[in-house]
C-alpha positions in Angstrom: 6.5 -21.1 21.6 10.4 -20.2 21.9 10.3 -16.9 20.5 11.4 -13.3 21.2 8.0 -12.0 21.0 5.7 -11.6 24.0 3.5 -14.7 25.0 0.8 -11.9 26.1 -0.8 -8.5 25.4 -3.1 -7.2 22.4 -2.7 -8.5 19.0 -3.9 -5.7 16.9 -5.1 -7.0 12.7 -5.8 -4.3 10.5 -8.6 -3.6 9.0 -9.8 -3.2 5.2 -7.8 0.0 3.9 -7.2 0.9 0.9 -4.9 3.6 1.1 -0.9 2.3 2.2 -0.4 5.4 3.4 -3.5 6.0 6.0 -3.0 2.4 6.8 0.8 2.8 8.2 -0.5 6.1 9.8 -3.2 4.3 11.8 -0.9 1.1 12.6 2.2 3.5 13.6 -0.3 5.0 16.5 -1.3 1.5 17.6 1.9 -0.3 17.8 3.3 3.2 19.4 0.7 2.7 22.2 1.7 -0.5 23.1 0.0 -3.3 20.9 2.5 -6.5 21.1 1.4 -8.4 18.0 -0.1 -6.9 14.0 -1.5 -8.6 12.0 -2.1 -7.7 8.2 -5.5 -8.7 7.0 -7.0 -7.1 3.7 -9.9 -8.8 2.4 -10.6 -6.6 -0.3 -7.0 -5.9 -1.6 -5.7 -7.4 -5.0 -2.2 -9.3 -4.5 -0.1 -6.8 -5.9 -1.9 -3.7 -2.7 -1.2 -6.7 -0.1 2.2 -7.3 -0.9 2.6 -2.9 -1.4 0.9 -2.5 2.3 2.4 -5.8 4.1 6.1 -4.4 3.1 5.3 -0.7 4.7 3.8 -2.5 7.8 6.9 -4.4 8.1 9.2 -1.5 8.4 6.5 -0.1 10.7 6.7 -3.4 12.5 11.0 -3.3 12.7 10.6 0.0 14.6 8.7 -0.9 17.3 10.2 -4.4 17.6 6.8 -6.4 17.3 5.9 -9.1 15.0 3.9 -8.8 11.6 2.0 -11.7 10.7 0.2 -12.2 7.3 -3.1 -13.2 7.1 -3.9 -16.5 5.1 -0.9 -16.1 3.0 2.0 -17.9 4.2 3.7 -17.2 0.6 3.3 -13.3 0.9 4.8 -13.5 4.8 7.9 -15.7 3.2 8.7 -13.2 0.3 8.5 -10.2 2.2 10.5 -11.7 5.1 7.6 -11.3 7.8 8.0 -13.2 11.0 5.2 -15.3 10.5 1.3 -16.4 9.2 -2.0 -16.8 10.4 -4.2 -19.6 8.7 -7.9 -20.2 8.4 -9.0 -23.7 8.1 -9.2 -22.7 3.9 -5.7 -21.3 3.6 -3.6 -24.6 3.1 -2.0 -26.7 5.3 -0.3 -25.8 8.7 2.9 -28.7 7.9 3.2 -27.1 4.7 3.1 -23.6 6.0 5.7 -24.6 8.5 8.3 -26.3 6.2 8.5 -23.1 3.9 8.8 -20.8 6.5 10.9 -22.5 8.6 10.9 -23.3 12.5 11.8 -19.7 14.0 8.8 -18.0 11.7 5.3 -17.8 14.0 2.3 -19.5 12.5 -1.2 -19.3 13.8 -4.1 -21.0 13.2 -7.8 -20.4 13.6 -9.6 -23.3 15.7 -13.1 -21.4 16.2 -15.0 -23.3 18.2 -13.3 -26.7 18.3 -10.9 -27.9 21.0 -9.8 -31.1 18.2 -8.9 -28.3 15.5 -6.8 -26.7 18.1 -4.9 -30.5 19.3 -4.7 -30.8 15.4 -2.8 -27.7 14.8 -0.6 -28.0 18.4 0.6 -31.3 16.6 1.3 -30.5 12.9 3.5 -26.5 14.0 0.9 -24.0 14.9 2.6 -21.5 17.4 -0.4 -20.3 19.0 -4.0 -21.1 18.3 -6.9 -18.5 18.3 -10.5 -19.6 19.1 -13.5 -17.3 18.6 -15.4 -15.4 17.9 -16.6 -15.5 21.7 -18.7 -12.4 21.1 -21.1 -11.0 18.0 -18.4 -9.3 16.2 -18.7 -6.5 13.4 -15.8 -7.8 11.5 -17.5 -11.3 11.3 -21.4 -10.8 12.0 -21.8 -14.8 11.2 -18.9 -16.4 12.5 -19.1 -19.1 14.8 -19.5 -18.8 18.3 -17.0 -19.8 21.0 -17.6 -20.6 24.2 -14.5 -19.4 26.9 -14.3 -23.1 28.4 -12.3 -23.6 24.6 -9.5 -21.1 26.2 -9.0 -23.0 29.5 -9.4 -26.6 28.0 -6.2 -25.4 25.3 -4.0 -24.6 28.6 -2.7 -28.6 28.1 -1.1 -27.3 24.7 1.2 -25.1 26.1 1.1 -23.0 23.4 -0.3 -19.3 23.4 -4.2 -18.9 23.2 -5.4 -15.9 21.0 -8.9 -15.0 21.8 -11.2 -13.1 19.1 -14.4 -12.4 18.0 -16.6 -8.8 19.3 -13.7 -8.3 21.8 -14.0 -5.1 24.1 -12.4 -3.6 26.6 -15.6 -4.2 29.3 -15.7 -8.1 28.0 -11.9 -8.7 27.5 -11.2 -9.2 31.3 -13.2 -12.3 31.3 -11.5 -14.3 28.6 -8.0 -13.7 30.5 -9.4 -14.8 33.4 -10.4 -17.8 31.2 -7.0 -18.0 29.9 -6.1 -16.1 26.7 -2.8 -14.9 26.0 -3.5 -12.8 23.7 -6.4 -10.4 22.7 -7.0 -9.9 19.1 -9.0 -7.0 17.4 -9.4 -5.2 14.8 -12.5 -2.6 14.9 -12.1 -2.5 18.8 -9.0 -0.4 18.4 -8.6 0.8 14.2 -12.5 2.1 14.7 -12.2 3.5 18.1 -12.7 7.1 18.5 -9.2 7.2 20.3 -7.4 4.2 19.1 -4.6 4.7 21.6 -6.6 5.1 24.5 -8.3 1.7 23.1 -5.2 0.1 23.1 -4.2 1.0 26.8 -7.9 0.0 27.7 -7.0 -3.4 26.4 -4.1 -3.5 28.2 -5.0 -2.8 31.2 -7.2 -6.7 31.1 -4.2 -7.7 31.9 -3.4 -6.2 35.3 -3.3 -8.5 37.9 -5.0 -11.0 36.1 -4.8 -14.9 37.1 -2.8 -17.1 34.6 -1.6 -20.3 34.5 
């Protein structure tokens, strides 16, 4: 991925939040920590609150020179001029994603548990790929479980590996060690009782660690 944005560090999504205001508040003290990555995620919002929130997040996003990416709405992250999208294997089609927003804009995709759905992005213009959820996660108490060798077998992509799924600061260490580039969460740090100290906690995975 040729891109300004950092290969590695802690890609914070937002969680389910009504309120615009409360929700910038709460992703101004985690990008302001350190979180490299955001992305905006609101399940239960009606299109007119996700385009409202994803516009104050940008701004947010502007000031501390990280990267907002929508969640399963590559139209949203091209009218709001957002630096990229994240797609689930429901949310339309990578090649299609990729020709609207064009070949600077970041677009992820979600391979769960599958090493082909990961090849199959790589080769249609994913920009990273994200496998998980490795551990039982709150967010997602069903989701599909993946297993770290997914992480290490995506190395021959050459494109950055977003781990998520029940992600902690005493289980993170292991799936750098395995290979991810980047640690996404979203109760792990937005439900924390200190979300900044959560943040550094994450951060600090990466000390040191091994990486190919």
């Amino acid at each position: 991925m040729n891109s300004p944005w950092p290969r590695r560090g802690l890609y914070a999504i937002t969680p389910d939040e009504a309120d615009t205001g409360r929700l910038s508040a709460r992703v101004e003290t985690v990008l302001a920590a350190g979180a490299q990555w955001l992305q905006y995620r609101n399940k239960s919002a009606d299109a007119a609150l996700r385009r409202q929130q994803a516009t104050a997040l940008l701004a947010i996003c502007r000031r501390h020179r990280v990267p907002l990416i929508v969640n399963d709405d590559w139209r949203l992250a091209a009218d709001i001029g957002a630096d990229g999208a994240h797609l689930g294997e429901d949310d339309g089609q990578l090649g299609t994603a990729r020709a609207a927003l064009g070949p600077a804009a970041i677009l992820g995709a979600s391979c769960y548990d599958k090493i082909e759905l990961a090849r199959s992005a790589a080769a249609h213009g994913a920009s990273y790929v994200a496998f998980g959820a490795f551990f039982p996660s709150p967010t997602k108490p069903h989701a599909r479980r993946a297993s770290p060798q997914l992480l290490t077998q995506a190395a021959a992509l050459g494109l950055p590996r977003v781990a998520i799924g029940g992600i902690t600061p005493d289980n993170a260490r292991s799936l750098v060690d395995a290979g991810a580039d980047l640690l996404a969460v979203i109760s792990g740090v937005f439900d924390a009782p200190d979300p900044a100290a959560a943040v550094h906690a994450y951060l600090s995975c990466f000390e040191e660690a091994p990486h190919e």
